[in-house]
C-alpha positions, 0 to 999 in steps of 0.5 A: 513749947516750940523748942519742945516740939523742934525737939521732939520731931528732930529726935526722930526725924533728924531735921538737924542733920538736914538743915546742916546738909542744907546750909552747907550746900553751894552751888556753882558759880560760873558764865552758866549759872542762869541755866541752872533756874530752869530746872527749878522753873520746870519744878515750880511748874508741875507743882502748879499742875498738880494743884490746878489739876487737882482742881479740875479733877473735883469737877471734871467727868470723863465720857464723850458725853460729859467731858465737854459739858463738864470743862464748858462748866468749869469755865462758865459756872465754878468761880475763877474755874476759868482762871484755873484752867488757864493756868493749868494749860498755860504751865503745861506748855511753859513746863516743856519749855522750861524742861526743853531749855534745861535738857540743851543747857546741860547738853551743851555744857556736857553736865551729862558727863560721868558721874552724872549719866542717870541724873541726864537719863532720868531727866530725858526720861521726865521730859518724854512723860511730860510729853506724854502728859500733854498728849493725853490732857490734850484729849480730855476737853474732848473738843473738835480741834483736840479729837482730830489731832488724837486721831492724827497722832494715834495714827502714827502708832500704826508705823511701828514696824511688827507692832504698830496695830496692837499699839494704835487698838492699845492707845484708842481702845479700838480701831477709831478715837471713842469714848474708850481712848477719852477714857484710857487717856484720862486714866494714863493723865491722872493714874498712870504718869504722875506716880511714874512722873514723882519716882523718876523726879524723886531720883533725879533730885536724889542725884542731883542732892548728892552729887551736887550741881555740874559745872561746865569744864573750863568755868575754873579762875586763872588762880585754880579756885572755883566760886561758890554760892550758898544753897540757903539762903542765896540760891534758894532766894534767887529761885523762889523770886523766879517763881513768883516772877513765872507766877505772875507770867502765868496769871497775866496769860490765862486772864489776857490769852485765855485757854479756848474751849472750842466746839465739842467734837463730832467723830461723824464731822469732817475734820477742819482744815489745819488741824495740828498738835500742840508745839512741841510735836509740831516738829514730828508731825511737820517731818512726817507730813513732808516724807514721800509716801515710799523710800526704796521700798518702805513706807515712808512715814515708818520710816521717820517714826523709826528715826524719831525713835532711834533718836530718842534713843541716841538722846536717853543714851547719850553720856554712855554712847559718847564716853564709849566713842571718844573715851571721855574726851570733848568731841566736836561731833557732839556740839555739831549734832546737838545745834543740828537738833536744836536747828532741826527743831526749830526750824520744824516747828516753825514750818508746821506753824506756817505750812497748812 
């Protein structure tokens, strides 16, 4: 009976052909090996956000007056609905992370190089939405402390040169952060981005699958042979005990480091002092607070929003701006832009923890 069945689905599904794709793939062996987990890790992690997402979404009630009332709930009241929780916010920064490391091991690899330049371009894009993602969750408990960094943040909206208004009443539904921008971004966290999220992970795997998996230059043996790995079951293995290990991090941090609910938040309150984004905006949001109010005569703040886009534009564009300026060859520019970010990064992030 199951040959019977294995017979039928591959008669029409050619799972024989995929699984002799599968057992023929290799992966790279090399000093960089370990880096290539991390873009299973991130993986592993939005698969955990869609079904802890999920979750909530059963339970959840989007609206000033509910969204509060409905996360205290959950928490409170659904069984292991804390837990969950949890898990959720705790992948979500650890999914950042995890992409942040992928995107600078293949940076200082230069994997991005061509053919590959679409698998960097959809893989910079991921991590902008992933950004996205937790700008608007972030908002969706629709406590004190997440209301007044959406203000903060929407603000910055305003900076865009020709543009910025339409953007802040776009991003808010209005002039103020209400109900309305509860509700856009509730809508933009569950409707918007993951089909957005799906399609461009879907083309990056495409690209990877079959361009195979970059090796940085000079990772040859003295003999001219490169070393390989099977993808089943070595690799593959080695992965799926990585995300049981990363599992078990993050079960330990929701239950030792619960997720805060906070106070619900009053948009008639005066913000508390020290209010700031998550981490990973931290170093934006540290940049713009310590530029002076005019450079010549521009505003200063429109100004490091103008920068922050071109960077991230110079970011997305990368393997096509350099194989243009140095014709394919390795430039040093590029390491010492790429630890100067990285520093740059660092550096801001840690200062807007330790400066109010």
């Amino acid at each position: 009976m199951i040959d019977k069945i294995y017979s039928w689905i591959d008669k029409r599904y050619k799972i024989e052909q995929l699984l002799y794709f599968s057992k023929e793939k290799s992966v790279p062996v090399h000093h960089g090996t370990m880096w290539y987990y991390f873009g299973g890790i991130t993986l592993f992690l939005f698969i955990v956000q869609v079904m802890t997402g999920l979750f909530l979404l059963f339970y959840y009630r989007p609206g000033a007056d509910s969204s509060f009332e409905s996360v205290k709930f959950i928490i409170t009241q659904v069984k292991f609905g804390w837990l969950l929780r949890g898990i959720h916010s705790w992948s979500a920064n650890l999914m950042v992370l995890a992409a942040m490391i992928h995107m600078f091991s293949v940076f200082f690899h230069r994997s991005y190089r061509g053919p590959r330049e679409m698998t960097w371009v959809t893989g910079v894009g991921m991590l902008f939405l992933l950004m996205a993602f937790g700008f608007s969750g972030y908002l969706l408990p629709w406590n004190e402390l997440a209301f007044f960094a959406t203000k903060v943040g929407t603000d910055s909206a305003r900076q865009v040169p020709l543009i910025g208004d339409f953007l802040l009443k776009l991003m808010r539904g209005g002039s103020d952060v209400t109900g309305a921008t509860l509700s856009r971004f509730f809508g933009l966290h569950v409707s918007v981005l993951p089909p957005i999220f799906s399609f461009m992970l879907g083309l990056h795997l495409f690209f990877v699958q079959i361009q195979g998996m970059s090796e940085p230059m000079g990772s040859e043996l003295s003999h001219g042979k490169k070393r390989t790995m099977p993808f089943l079951p070595d690799f593959f293995l080695r992965d799926l005990l990585i995300w049981l290990v990363v599992l078990d991090i993050l079960i330990l941090l929701s239950v030792f480091f619960p997720w805060e609910l906070g106070v619900k938040a009053d948009p008639f309150s005066p913000a508390p002092a020290g209010i700031k984004p998550e981490w990973y905006f931290l170093f934006v949001f540290q940049s713009l607070k310590l530029l002076p109010p005019h450079i010549g005569p521009f505003e200063g703040e429109m100004l490091g929003v103008m920068a922050m886009g071109f960077g991230a534009a110079v970011l997305v564009l990368l393997p096509f701006l350099e194989r243009a300026s140095s014709k394919g060859r390795r430039t040093k520019l590029v390491d010492v832009i790429g630890v100067f970010g990285l520093a740059y990064f660092a550096v801001f992030t840690i200062l807007g923890y330790v400066i109010d």
